[in-house]
Structure formats: structure tokens, C-alpha cells
PDB file with one MODEL, atoms N, CA, C and O in Angstrom:
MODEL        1
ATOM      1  N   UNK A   1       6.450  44.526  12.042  1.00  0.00           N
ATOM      2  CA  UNK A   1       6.163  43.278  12.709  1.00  0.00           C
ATOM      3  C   UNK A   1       5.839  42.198  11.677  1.00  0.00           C
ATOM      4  O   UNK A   1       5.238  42.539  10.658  1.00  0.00           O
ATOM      5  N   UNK A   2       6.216  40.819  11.875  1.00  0.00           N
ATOM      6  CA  UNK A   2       5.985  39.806  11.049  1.00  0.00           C
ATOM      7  C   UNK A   2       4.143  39.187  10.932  1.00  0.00           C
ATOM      8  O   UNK A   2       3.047  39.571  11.340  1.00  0.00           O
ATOM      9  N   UNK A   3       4.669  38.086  10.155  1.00  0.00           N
ATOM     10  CA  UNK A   3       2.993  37.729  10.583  1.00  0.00           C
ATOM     11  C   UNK A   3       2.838  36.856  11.778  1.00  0.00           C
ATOM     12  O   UNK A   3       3.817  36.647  12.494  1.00  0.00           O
ATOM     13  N   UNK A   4       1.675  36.330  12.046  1.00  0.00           N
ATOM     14  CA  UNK A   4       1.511  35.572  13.391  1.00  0.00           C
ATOM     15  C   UNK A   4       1.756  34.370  13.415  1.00  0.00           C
ATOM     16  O   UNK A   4       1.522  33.609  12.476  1.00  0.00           O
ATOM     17  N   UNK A   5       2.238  34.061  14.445  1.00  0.00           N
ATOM     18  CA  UNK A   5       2.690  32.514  14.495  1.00  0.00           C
ATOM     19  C   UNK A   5       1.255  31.438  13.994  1.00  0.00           C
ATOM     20  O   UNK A   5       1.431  30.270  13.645  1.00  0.00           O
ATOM     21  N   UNK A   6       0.411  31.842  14.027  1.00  0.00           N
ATOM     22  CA  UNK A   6      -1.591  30.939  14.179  1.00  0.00           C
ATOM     23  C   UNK A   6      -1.163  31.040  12.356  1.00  0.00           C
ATOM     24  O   UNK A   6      -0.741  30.142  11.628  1.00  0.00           O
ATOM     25  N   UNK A   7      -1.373  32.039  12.130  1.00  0.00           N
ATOM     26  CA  UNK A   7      -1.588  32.539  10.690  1.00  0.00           C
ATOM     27  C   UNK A   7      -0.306  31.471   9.820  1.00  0.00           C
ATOM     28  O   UNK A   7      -0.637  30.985   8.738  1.00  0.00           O
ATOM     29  N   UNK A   8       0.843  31.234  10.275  1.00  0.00           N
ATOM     30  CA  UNK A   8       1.314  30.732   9.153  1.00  0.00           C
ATOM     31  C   UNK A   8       1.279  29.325   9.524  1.00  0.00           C
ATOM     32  O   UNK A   8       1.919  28.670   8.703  1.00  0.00           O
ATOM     33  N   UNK A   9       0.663  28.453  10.653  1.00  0.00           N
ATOM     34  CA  UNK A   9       0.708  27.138  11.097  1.00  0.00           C
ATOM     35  C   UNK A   9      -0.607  27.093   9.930  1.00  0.00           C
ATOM     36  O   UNK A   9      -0.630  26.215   9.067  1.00  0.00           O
ATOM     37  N   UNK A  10      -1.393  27.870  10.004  1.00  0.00           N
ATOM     38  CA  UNK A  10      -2.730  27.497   9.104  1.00  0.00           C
ATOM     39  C   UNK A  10      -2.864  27.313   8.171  1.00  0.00           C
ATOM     40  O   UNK A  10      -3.637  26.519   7.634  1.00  0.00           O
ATOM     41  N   UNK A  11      -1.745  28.384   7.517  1.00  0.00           N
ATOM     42  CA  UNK A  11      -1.346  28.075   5.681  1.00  0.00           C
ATOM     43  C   UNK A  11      -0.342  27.016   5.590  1.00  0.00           C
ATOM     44  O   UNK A  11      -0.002  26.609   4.479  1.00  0.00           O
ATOM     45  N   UNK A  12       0.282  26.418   6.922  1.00  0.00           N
ATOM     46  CA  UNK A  12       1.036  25.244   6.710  1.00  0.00           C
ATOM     47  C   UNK A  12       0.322  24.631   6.587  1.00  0.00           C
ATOM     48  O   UNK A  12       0.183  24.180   5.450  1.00  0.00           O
ATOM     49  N   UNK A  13      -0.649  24.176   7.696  1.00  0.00           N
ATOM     50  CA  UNK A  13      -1.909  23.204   7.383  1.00  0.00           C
ATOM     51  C   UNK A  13      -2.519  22.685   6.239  1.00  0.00           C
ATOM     52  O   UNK A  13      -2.470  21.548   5.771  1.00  0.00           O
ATOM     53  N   UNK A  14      -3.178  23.819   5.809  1.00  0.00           N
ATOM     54  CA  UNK A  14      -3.951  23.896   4.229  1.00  0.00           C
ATOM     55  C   UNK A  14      -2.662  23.363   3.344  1.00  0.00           C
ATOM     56  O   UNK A  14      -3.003  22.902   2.254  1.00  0.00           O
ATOM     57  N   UNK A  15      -2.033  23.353   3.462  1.00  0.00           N
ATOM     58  CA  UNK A  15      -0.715  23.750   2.334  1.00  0.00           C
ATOM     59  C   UNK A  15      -0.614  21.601   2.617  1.00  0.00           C
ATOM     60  O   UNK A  15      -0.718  20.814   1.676  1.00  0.00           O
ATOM     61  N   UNK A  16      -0.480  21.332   3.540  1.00  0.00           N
ATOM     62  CA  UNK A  16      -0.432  19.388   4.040  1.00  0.00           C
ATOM     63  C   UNK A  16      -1.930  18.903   3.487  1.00  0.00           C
ATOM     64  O   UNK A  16      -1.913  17.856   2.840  1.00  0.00           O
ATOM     65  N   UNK A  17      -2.985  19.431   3.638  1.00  0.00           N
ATOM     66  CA  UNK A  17      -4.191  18.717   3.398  1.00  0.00           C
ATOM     67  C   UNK A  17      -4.094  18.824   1.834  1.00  0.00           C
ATOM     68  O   UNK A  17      -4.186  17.971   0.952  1.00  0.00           O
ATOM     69  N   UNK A  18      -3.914  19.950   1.813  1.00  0.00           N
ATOM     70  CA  UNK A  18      -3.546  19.815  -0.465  1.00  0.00           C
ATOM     71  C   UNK A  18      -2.571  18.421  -0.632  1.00  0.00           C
ATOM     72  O   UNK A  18      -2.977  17.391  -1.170  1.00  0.00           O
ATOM     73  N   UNK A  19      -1.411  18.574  -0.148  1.00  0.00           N
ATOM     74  CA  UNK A  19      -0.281  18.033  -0.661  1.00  0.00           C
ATOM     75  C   UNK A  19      -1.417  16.509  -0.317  1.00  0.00           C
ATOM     76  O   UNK A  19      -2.106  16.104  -1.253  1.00  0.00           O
ATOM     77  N   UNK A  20      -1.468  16.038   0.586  1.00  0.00           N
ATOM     78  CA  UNK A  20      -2.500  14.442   1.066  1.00  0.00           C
ATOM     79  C   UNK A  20      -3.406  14.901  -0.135  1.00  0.00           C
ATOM     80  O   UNK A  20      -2.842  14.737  -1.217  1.00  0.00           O
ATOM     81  N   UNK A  21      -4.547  15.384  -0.207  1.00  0.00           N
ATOM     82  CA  UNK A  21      -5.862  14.771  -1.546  1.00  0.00           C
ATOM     83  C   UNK A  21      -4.791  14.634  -3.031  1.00  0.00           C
ATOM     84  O   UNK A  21      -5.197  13.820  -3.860  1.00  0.00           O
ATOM     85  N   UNK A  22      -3.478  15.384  -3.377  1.00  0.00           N
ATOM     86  CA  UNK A  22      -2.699  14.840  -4.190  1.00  0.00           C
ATOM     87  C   UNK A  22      -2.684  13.274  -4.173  1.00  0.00           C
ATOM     88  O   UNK A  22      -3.207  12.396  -4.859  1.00  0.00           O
ATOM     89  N   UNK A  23      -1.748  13.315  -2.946  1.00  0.00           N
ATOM     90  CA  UNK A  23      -0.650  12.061  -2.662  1.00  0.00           C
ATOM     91  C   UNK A  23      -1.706  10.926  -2.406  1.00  0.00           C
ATOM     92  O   UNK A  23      -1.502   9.733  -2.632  1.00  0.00           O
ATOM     93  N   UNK A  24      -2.913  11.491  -1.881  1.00  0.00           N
ATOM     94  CA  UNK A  24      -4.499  10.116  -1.938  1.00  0.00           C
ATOM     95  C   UNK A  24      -4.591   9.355  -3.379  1.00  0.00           C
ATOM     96  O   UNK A  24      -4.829   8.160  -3.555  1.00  0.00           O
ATOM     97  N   UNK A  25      -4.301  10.515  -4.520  1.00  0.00           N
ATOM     98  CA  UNK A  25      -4.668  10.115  -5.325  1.00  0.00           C
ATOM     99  C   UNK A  25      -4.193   8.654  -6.307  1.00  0.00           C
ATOM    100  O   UNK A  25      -4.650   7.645  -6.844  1.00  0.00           O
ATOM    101  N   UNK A  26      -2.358   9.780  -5.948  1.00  0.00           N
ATOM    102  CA  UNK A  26      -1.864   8.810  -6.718  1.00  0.00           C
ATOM    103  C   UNK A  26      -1.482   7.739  -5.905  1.00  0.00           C
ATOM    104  O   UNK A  26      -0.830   6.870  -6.483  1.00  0.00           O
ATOM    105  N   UNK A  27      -1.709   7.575  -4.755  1.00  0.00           N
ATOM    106  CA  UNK A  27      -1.179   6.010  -4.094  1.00  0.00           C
ATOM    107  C   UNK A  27      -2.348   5.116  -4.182  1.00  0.00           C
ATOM    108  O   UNK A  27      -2.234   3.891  -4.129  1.00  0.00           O
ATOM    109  N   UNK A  28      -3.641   5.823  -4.336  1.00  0.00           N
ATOM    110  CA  UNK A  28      -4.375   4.774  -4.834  1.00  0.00           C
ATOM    111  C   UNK A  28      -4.038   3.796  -6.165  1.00  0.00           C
ATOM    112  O   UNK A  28      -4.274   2.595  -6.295  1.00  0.00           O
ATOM    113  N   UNK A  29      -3.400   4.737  -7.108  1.00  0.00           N
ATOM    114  CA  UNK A  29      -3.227   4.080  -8.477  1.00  0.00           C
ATOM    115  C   UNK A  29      -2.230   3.279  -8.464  1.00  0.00           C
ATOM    116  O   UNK A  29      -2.203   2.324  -9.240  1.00  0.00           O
ATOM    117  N   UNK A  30      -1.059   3.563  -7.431  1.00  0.00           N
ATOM    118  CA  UNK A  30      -0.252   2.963  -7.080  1.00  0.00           C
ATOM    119  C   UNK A  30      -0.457   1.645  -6.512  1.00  0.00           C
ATOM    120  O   UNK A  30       0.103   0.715  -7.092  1.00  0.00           O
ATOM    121  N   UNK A  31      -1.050   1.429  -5.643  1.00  0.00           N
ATOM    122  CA  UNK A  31      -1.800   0.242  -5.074  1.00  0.00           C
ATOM    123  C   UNK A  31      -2.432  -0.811  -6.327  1.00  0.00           C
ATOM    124  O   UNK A  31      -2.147  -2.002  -6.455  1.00  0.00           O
ATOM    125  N   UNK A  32      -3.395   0.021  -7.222  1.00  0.00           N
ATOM    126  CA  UNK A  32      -3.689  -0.596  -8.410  1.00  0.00           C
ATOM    127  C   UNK A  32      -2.459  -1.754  -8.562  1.00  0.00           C
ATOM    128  O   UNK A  32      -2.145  -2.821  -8.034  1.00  0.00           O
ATOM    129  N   UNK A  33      -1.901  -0.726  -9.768  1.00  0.00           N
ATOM    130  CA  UNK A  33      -0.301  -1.554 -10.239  1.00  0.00           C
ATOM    131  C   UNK A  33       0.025  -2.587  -9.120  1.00  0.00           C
ATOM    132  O   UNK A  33      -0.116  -3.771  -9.426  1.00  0.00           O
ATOM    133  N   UNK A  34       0.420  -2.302  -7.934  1.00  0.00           N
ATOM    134  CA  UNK A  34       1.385  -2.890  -7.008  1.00  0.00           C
ATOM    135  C   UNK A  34       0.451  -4.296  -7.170  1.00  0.00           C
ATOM    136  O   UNK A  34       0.916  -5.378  -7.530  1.00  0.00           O
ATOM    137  N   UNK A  35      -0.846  -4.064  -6.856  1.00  0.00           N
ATOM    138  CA  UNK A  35      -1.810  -5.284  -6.545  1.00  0.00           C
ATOM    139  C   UNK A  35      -1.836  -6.375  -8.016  1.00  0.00           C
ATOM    140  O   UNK A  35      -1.865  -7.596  -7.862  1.00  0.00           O
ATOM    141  N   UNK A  36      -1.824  -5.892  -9.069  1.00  0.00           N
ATOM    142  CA  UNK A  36      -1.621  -6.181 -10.375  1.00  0.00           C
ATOM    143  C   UNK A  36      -0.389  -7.058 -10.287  1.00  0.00           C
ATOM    144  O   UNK A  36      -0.489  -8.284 -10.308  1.00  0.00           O
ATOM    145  N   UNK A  37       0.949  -6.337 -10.175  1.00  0.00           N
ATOM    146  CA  UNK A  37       2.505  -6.980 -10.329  1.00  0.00           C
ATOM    147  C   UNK A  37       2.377  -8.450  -9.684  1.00  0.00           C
ATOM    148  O   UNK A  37       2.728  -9.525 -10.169  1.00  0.00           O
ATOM    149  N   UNK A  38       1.443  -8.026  -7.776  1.00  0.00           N
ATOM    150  CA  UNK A  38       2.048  -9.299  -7.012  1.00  0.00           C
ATOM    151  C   UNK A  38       0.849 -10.528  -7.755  1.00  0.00           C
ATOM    152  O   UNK A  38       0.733 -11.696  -7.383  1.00  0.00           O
ATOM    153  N   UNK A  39       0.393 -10.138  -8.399  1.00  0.00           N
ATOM    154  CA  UNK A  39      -0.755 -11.737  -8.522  1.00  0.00           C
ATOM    155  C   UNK A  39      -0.202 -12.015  -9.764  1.00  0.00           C
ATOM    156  O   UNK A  39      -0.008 -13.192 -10.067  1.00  0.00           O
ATOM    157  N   UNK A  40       0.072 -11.150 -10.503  1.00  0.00           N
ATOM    158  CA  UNK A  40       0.920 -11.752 -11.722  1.00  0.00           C
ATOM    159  C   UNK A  40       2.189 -12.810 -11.027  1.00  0.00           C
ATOM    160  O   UNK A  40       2.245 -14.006 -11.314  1.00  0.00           O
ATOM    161  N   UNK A  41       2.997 -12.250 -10.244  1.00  0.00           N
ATOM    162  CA  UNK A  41       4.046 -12.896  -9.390  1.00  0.00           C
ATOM    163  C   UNK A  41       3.578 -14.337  -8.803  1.00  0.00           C
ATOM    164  O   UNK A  41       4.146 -15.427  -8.862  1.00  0.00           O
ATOM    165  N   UNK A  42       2.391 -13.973  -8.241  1.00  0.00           N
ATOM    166  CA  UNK A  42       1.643 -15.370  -7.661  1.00  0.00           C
ATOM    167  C   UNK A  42       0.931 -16.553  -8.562  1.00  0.00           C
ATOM    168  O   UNK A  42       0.683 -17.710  -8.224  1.00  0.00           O
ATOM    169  N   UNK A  43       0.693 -15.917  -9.771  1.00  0.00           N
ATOM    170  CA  UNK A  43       0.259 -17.034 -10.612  1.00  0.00           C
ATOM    171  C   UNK A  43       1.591 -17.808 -11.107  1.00  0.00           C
ATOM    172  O   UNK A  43       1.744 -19.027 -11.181  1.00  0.00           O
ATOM    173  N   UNK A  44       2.506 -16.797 -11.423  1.00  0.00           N
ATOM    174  CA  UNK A  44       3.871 -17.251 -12.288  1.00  0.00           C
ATOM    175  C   UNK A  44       4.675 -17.978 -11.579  1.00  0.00           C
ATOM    176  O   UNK A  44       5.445 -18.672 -12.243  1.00  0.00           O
ATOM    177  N   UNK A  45       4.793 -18.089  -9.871  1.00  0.00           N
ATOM    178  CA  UNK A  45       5.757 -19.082  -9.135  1.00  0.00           C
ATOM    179  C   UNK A  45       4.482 -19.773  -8.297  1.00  0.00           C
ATOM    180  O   UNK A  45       3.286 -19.966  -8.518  1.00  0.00           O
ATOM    181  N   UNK A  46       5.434 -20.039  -7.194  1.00  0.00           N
ATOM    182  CA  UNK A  46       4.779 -20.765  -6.598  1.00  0.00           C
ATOM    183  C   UNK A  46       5.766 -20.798  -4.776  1.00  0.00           C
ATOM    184  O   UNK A  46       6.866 -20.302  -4.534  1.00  0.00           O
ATOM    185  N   UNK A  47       5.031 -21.404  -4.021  1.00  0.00           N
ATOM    186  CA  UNK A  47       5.649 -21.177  -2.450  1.00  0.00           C
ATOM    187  C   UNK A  47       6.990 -21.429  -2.628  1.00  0.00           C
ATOM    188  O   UNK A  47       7.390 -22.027  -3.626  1.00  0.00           O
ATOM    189  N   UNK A  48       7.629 -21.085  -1.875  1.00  0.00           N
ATOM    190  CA  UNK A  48       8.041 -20.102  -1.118  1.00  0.00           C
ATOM    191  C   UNK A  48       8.330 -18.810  -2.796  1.00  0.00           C
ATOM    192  O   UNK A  48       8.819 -18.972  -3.914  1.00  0.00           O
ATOM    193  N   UNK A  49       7.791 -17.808  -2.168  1.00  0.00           N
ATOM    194  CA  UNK A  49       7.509 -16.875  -2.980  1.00  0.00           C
ATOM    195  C   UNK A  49       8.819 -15.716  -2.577  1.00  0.00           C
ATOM    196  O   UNK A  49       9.572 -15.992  -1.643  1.00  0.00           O
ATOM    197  N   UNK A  50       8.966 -14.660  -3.221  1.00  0.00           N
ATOM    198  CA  UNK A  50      10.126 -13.793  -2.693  1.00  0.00           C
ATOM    199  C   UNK A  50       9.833 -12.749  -1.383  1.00  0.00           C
ATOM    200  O   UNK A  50       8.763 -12.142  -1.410  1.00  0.00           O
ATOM    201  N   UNK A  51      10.563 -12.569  -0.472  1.00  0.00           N
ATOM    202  CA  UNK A  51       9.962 -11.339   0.448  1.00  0.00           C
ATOM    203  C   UNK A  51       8.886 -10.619  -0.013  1.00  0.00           C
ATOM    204  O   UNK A  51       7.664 -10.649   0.132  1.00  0.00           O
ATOM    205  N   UNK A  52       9.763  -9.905  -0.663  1.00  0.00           N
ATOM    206  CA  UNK A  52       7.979  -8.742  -1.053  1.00  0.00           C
ATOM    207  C   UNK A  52       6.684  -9.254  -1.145  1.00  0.00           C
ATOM    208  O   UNK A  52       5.691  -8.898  -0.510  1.00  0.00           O
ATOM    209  N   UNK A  53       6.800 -10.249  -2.119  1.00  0.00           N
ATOM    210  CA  UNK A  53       5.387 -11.061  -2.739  1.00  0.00           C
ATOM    211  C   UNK A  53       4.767 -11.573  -1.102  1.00  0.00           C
ATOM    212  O   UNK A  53       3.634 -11.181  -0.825  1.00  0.00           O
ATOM    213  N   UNK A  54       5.369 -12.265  -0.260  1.00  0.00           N
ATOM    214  CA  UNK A  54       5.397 -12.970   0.777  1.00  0.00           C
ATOM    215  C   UNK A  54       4.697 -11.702   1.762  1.00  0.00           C
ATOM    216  O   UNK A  54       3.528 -11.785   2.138  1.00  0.00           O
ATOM    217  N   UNK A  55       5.578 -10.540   2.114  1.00  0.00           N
ATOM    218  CA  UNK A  55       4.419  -9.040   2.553  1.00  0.00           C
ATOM    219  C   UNK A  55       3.795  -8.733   2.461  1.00  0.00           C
ATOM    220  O   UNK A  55       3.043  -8.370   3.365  1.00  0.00           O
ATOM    221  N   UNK A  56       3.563  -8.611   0.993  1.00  0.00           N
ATOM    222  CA  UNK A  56       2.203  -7.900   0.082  1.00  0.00           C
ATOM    223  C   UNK A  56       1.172  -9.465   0.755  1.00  0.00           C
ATOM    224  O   UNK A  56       0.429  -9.417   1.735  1.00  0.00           O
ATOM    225  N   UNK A  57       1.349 -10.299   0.177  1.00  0.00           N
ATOM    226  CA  UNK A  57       0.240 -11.676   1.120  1.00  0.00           C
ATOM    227  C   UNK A  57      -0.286 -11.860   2.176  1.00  0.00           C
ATOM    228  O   UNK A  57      -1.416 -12.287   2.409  1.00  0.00           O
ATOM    229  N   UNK A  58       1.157 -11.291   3.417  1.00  0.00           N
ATOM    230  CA  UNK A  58       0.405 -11.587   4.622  1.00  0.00           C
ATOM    231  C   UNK A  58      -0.044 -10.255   5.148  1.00  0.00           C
ATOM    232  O   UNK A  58      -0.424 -10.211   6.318  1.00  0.00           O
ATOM    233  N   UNK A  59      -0.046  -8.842   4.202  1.00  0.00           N
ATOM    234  CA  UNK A  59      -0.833  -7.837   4.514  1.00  0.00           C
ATOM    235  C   UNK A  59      -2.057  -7.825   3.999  1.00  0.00           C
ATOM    236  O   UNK A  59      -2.892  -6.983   4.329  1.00  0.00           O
ATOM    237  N   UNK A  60      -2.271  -8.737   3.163  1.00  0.00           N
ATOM    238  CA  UNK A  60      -3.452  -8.760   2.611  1.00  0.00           C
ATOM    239  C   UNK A  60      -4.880  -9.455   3.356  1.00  0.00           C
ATOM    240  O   UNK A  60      -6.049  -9.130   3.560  1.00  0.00           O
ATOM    241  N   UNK A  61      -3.557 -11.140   3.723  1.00  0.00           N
ATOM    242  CA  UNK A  61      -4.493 -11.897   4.089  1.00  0.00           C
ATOM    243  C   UNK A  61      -4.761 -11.932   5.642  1.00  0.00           C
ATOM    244  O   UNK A  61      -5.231 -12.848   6.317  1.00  0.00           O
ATOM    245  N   UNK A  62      -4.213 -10.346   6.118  1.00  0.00           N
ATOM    246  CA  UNK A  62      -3.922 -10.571   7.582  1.00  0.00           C
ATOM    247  C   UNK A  62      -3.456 -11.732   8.290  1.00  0.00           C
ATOM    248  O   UNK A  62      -4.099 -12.239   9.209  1.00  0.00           O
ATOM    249  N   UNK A  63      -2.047 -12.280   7.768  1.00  0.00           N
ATOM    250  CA  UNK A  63      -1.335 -13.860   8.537  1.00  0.00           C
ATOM    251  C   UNK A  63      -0.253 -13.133   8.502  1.00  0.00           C
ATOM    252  O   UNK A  63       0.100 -12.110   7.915  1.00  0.00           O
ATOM    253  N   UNK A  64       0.342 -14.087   9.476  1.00  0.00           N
ATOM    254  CA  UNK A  64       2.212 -13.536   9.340  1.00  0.00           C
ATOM    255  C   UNK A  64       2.753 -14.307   7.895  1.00  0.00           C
ATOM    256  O   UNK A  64       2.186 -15.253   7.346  1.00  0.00           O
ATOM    257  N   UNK A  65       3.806 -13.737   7.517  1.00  0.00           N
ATOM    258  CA  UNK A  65       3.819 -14.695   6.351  1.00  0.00           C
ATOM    259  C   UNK A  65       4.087 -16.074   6.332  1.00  0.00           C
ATOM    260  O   UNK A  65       3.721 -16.820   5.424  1.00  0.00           O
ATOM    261  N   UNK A  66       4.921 -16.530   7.638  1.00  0.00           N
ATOM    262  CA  UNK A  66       4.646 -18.000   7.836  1.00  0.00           C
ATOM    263  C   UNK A  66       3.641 -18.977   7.835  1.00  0.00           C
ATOM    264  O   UNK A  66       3.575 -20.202   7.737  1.00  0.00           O
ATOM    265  N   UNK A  67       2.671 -17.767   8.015  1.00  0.00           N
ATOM    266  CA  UNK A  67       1.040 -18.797   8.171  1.00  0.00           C
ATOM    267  C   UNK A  67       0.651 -18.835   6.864  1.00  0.00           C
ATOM    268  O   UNK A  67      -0.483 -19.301   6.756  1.00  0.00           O
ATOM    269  N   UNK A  68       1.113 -18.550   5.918  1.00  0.00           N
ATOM    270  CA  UNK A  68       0.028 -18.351   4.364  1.00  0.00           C
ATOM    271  C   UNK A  68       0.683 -19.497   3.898  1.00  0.00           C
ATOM    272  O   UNK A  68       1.889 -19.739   3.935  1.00  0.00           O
ATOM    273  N   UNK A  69      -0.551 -20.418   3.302  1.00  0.00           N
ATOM    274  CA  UNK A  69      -0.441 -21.465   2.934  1.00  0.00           C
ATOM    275  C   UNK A  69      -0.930 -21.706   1.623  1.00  0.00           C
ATOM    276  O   UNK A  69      -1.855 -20.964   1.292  1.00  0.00           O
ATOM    277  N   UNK A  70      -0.544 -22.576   0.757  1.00  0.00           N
ATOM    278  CA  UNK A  70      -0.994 -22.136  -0.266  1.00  0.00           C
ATOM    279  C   UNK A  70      -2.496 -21.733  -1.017  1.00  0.00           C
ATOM    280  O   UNK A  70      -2.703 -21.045  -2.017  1.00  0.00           O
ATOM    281  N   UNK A  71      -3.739 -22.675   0.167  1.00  0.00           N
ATOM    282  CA  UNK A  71      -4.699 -22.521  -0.038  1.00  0.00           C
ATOM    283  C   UNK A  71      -4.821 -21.197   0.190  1.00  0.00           C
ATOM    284  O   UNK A  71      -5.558 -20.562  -0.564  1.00  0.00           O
ATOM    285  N   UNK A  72      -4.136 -20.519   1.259  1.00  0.00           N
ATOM    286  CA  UNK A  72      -4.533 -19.202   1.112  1.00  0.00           C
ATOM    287  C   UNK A  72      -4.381 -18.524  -0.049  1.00  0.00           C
ATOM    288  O   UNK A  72      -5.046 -17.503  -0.228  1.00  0.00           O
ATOM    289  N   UNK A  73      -3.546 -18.950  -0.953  1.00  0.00           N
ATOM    290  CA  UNK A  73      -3.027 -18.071  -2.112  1.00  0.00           C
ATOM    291  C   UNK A  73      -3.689 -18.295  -3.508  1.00  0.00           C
ATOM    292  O   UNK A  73      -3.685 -17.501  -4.448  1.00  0.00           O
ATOM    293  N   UNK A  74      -4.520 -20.106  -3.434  1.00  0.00           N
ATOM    294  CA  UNK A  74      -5.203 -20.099  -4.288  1.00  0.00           C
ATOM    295  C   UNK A  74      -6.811 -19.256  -3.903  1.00  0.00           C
ATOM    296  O   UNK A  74      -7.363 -18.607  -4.791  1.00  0.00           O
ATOM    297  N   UNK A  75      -7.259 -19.340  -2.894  1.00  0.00           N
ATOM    298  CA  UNK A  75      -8.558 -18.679  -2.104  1.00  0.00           C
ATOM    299  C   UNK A  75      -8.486 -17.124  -2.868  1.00  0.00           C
ATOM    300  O   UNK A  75      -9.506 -16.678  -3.392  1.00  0.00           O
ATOM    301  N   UNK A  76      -7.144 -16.312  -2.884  1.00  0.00           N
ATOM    302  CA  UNK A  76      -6.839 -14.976  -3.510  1.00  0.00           C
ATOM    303  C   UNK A  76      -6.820 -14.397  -4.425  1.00  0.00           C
ATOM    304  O   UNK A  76      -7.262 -13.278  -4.684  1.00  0.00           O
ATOM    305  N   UNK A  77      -6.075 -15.423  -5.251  1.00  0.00           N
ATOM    306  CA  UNK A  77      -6.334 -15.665  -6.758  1.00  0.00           C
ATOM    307  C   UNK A  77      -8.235 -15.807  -7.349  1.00  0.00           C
ATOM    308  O   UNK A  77      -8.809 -14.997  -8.076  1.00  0.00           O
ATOM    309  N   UNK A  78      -8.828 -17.073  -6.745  1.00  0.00           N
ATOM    310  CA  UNK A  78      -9.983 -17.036  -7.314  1.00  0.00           C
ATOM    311  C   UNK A  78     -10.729 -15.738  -6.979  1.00  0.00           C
ATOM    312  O   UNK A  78     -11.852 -15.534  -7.439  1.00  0.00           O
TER     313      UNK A  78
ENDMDL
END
């Protein structure tokens, strides 16, 4: 007879919560960088900024990106 269906959902389990405190780790550092690139991006241009830069902003500043204005972007910067 094999093993039990409980028994290997559990070592699947354990086996996902490892793989996440990994993948916690490094997307934190990731975030680092990412947060780094876009303000470098934001000091170096200016509105209308490129998609991404424009995402990364209005996820930040909770606005759609139509609403971010530039005060919002100097407010971010300081």
C-alpha cells in the first residue's frame, strides 16, 4: 500500500511554507533595488514618466496614475 493521501498534502505543505520564507526573502531585496531604480528614474526625467515608473507611483502613492501630479512626486522624493 502507498502512503496516505493527509501525509503527502503535509509534506507538500511544509515543502510551500519553506519555498515562501525563501522567496520572502529575496523579494524583499528585490523591492530594495526596484524602489532604488524608480527614484533614480524620477529624479532623472520628469512627467509624463514611462509606464512602469508611472505603476511603481501610483502603487505607491495609492492614485491611479492619472492622478499623480507632480507635487506628488516631489512630496516622494523629499
Amino acid at each position: 500500500m502507498g502512503v496516505h493521501r493527509s501525509t503527502i498534502m503535509r509534506q507538500d505543505r511544509m515543502d510551500f511554507e519553506k519555498a515562501n520564507a525563501e522567496n520572502r526573502i529575496n523579494k524583499g531585496k528585490e523591492r530594495v533595488r526596484r524602489d532604488a531604480r524608480m527614484i533614480a528614474k524620477l529624479q532623472a526625467g520628469s512627467l509624463p514618466y514611462t509606464p512602469v515608473v508611472m505603476s511603481w507611483l501610483s502603487r505607491k502613492l495609492h492614485k491611479k496614475s492619472s492622478d499623480v501630479t507632480l507635487d506628488d512626486v516631489k512630496t516622494l522624493l523629499a
